[in-house]
N, C-alpha and C positions, 0 to 999 in steps of 0.2 A: 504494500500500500504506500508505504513512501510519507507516513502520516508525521507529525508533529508529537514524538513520546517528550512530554516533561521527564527531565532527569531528576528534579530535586519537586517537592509536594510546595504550596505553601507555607507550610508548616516551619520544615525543613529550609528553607532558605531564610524566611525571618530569624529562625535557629541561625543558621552560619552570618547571616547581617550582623545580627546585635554581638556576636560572638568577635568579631571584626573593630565591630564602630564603638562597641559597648554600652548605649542606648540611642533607643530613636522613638518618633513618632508615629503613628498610623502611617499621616499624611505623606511625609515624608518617604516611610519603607514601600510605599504605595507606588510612588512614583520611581522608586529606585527597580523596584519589582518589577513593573514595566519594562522599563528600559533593561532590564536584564533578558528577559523575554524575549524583546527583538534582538535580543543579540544572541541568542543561544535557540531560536527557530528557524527552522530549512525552509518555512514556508512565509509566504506575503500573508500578513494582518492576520498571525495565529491568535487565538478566542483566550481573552483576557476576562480575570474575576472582575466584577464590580468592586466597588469601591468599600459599598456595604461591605459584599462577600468577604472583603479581604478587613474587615473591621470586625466581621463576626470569629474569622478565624483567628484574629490577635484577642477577643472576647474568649473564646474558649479554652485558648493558653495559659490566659491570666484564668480561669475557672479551675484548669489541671494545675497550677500553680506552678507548668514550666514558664514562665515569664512572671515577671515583680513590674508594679509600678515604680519609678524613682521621683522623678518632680512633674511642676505644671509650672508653665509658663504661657504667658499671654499670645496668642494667635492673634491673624488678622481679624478686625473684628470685636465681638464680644463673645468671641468662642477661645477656650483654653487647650491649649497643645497638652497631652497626659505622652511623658516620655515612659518607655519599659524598658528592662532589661533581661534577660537568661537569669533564671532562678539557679542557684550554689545550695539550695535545701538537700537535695539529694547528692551533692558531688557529682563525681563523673558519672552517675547513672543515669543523671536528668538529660547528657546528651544523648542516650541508646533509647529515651522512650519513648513507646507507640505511639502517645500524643503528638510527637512529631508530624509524625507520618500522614495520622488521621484522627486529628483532633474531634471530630464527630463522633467515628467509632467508641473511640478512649472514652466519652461523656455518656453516650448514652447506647454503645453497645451494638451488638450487627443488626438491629433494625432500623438505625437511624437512618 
């Protein structure tokens, strides 16, 4: 088929981001996400998460408690940037876990 396989989940690359930069924001990981994409696609205008999507997936991280909030600072606007980071609660096991992978599953199991 010649298809578009993502190598890394979203999950997974917020993982190695924050692990890199050491915190960020939604917004910001959002648009880095992106442009990572077009760079690492064989094909023209491969099918990108919403914006949402990719705020529920940093929501459910912080729920498995692999990601921590660290501060807030003022955004454009009257809306507040919430930066996170990779959770140290577990040591090195919080890199190997499923929540990575498929933060859904991890939350609420194979029927989600």
């Amino acid at each position: 088929m010649g298809g578009f396989k993502r190598p890394k989940t979203v999950g997974e690359w917020i993982r190695d981001h924050l692990s890199e930069s050491g915190e960020d924001y939604p917004g910001s990981m959002y648009r880095q996400y992106k442009d990572w994409i077009g760079q690492v696609s064989k094909k023209q205008g491969p099918k990108m998460p919403s914006y949402q999507s990719f705020r529920t997936t940093v929501w459910m991280l912080k729920k498995l408690g692999l990601l921590v909030p660290t501060r807030r600072e003022q955004g454009g606007g009257r809306s507040r940037r919430q930066y996170y980071r990779v959770s140290d609660q577990y040591g090195t096991q919080t890199w190997d876990d499923p929540g990575w992978r498929d933060p859904r599953k991890a939350l609420y199991g194979e029927r989600a």
